[in-house]
N, C-alpha and C positions, 0 to 999 in steps of 0.2 A: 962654223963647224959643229956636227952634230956631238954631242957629250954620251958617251957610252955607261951604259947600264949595267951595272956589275951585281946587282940582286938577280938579274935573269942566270947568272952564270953561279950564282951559289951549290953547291951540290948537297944532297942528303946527308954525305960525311961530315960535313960542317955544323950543319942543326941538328945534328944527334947528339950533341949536351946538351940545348935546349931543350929537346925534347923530353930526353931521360928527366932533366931535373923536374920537369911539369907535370912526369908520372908519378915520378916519388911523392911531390906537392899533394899529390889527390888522392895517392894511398894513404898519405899521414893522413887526410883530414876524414878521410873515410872510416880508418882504424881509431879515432881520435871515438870520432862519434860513436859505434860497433861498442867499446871497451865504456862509455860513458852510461849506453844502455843496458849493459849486463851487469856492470859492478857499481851502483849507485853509489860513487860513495862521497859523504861528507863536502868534501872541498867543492864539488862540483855546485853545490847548493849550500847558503848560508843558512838557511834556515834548520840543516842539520847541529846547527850546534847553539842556536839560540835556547832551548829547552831541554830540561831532561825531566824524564818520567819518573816521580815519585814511587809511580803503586809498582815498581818493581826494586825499589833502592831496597837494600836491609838493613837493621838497625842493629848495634849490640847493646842489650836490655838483661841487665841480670839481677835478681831478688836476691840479695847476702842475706838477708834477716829478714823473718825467721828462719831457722833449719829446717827441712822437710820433714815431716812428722813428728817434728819438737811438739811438747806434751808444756804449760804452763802450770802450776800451780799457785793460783792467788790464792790469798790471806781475804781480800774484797776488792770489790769494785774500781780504789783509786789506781788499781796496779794498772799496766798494760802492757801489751806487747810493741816490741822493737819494732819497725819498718824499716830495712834501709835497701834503697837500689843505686845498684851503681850503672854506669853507661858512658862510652866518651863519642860517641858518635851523634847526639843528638842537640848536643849545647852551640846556641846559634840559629839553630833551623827557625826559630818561631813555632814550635807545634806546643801541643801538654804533653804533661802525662799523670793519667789517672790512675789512680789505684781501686781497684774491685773487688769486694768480697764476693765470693759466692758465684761469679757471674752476673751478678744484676745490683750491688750495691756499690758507687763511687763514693769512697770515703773521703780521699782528699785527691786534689786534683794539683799537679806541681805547675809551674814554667820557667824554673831557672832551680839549677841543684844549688843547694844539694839536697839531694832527694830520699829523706827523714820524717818519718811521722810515728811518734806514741800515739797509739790504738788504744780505745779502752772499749772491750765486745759488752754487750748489754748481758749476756747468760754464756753460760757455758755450756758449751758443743765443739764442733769439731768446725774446721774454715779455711777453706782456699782462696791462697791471694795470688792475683795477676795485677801488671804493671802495663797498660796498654797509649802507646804513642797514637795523639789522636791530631787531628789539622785543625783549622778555624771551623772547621762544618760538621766535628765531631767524627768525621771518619777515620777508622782504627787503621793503622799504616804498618805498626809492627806489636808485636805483645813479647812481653817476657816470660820464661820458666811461670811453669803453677807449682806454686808452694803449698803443701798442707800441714797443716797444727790443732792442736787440741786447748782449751783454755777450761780448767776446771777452779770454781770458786770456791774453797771451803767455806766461805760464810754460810753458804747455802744447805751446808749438811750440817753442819751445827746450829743454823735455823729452825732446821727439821727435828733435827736431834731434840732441843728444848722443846719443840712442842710436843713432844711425845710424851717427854717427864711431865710435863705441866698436865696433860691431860689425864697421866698415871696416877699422878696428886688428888686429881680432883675428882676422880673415878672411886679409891678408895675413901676419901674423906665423905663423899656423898649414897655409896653403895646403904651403908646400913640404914638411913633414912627414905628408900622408895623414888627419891628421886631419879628423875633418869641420868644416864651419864651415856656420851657419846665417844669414842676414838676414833677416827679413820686412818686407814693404814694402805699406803700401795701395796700390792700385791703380784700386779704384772707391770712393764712397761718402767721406762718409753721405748716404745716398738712402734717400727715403720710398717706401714701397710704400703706397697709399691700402689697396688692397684685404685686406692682408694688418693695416694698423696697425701698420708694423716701418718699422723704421730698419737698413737694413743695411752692412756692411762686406764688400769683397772683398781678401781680402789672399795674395798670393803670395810664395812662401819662396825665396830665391837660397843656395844649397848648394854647398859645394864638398870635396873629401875622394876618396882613391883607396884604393878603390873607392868608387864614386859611392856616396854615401848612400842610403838609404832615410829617408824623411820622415814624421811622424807627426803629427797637430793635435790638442791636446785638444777641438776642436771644431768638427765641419760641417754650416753646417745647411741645404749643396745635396748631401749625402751623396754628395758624390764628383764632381759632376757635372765640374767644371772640372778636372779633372786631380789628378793626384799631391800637386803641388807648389802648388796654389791651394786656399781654402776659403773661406765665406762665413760671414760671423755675422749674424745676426738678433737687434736689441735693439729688448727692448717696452719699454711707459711703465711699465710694472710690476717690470722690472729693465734700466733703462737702462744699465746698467756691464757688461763683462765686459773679463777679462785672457788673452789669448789666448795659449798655449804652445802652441810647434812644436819638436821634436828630430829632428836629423839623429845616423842610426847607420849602420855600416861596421865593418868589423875593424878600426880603427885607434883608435877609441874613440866618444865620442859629442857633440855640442852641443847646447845648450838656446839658445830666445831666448822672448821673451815681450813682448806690446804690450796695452795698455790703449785698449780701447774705448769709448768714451762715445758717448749721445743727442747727435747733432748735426744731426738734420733739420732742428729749428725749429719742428714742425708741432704 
């Protein structure tokens, strides 16, 4: 007896859940894909969270000491000024942090706080300090507040001061015998010339000796302009020091005097 075939007699009403469910099937996977290529996001790819980009992290980096336009006054050279930074975001990371004068000079360079240094500036001027977060390759990542302060030495004007009496001494002691006698005395400066990147000094020589001396400078760098008995010096950032000698000569014999010039524009 033949066996009857009951898939010929199936109707459409019957496989219309099949079918529905195998639309929905390919909408999801359609939508699936559609929503993966507009909204990249994360989970979809592991490689989003393997890394994260430093050169846009921030750091908080803050200069306590010194005060902003704190003004120091030393007695000499052993004093210094405070350093101190604070920061809680960077302890861990592996990077430094260097401290900069000026822009262009690292003083000291930290890697683990706490982050403390007595300074002691060679001259007094004026000096802004940054605190800059660097990597192994010295690339700067974050920087701290600029700080600016003043460091004035009085050694250095009481230096000045006794050469003046020393030279007033020896000017009247020698006046009435012909000998020469020299002073020099600033007059202008220290002034910045922007144009030039100088710091200069004008300094003129007070002479006394019979017959008037003739006066000599080891150095002018307005070659002459101001007179006999004036000269200017010009100091770059690149040799900010110079010791200026001037001699007075005459038939009666000779003097020497000599002044130490330092960077004191500030700039």
């Amino acid at each position: 007896m033949r066996k009857k075939n009951y898939n010929k007699y199936t109707s459409f009403i019957d496989r219309f859940p099949f079918i529905i469910f195998a639309l929905i099937l390919v909408c999801a996977i359609i939508f699936v894909f559609q929503f993966k290529a507009k909204y990249p996001l994360p989970f979809f790819s592991s490689s989003g969270l393997a890394t994260q980009d430093t050169t846009s992290a921030s750091y908080s980096i803050l200069v306590t000491s010194p005060n902003n336009e704190e003004i120091f006054d030393f007695v000499n050279k052993n004093e210094s000024v405070p350093i101190e930074i604070k920061s809680t975001d960077i302890e861990g990371l592996g990077y430094k942090l260097n401290l900069v004068i000026n822009d262009k000079d690292t003083i000291k360079t930290f890697s683990s706080p706490p982050y403390r240094y007595d300074w002691q500036p060679a001259e007094s001027g004026e000096y802004t300090i940054v605190a800059n977060l660097v990597d192994d390759s010295n690339k700067t990542l974050s920087s701290s507040n600029k700080v600016n302060f003043f460091v004035k030495y009085a050694a250095e004007t009481t230096t000045t001061e006794a050469m003046s009496t020393t030279n007033t001494s020896t000017t009247e002691e020698t006046a009435a015998s012909g000998t020469p006698t020299i002073n020099l005395e600033i007059y202008e400066g220290p002034t910045y010339s922007a144009g030039d990147d100088i710091c200069y000094y004008r300094i003129k020589a007070t002479v006394t000796g019979d017959p008037a001396p003739a006066v000599s400078f080891s150095k002018d760098d307005s070659g002459g302009v101001w007179g006999p008995l004036k000269t200017q010096i010009n100091l770059k950032r690149n040799s900010p020091n110079y010791t200026l000698t001037a001699k007075a000569t005459n038939s009666a014999g000779q003097a020497m005097n000599s002044i130490t010039l330092s960077w004191g524009c500030g700039q």
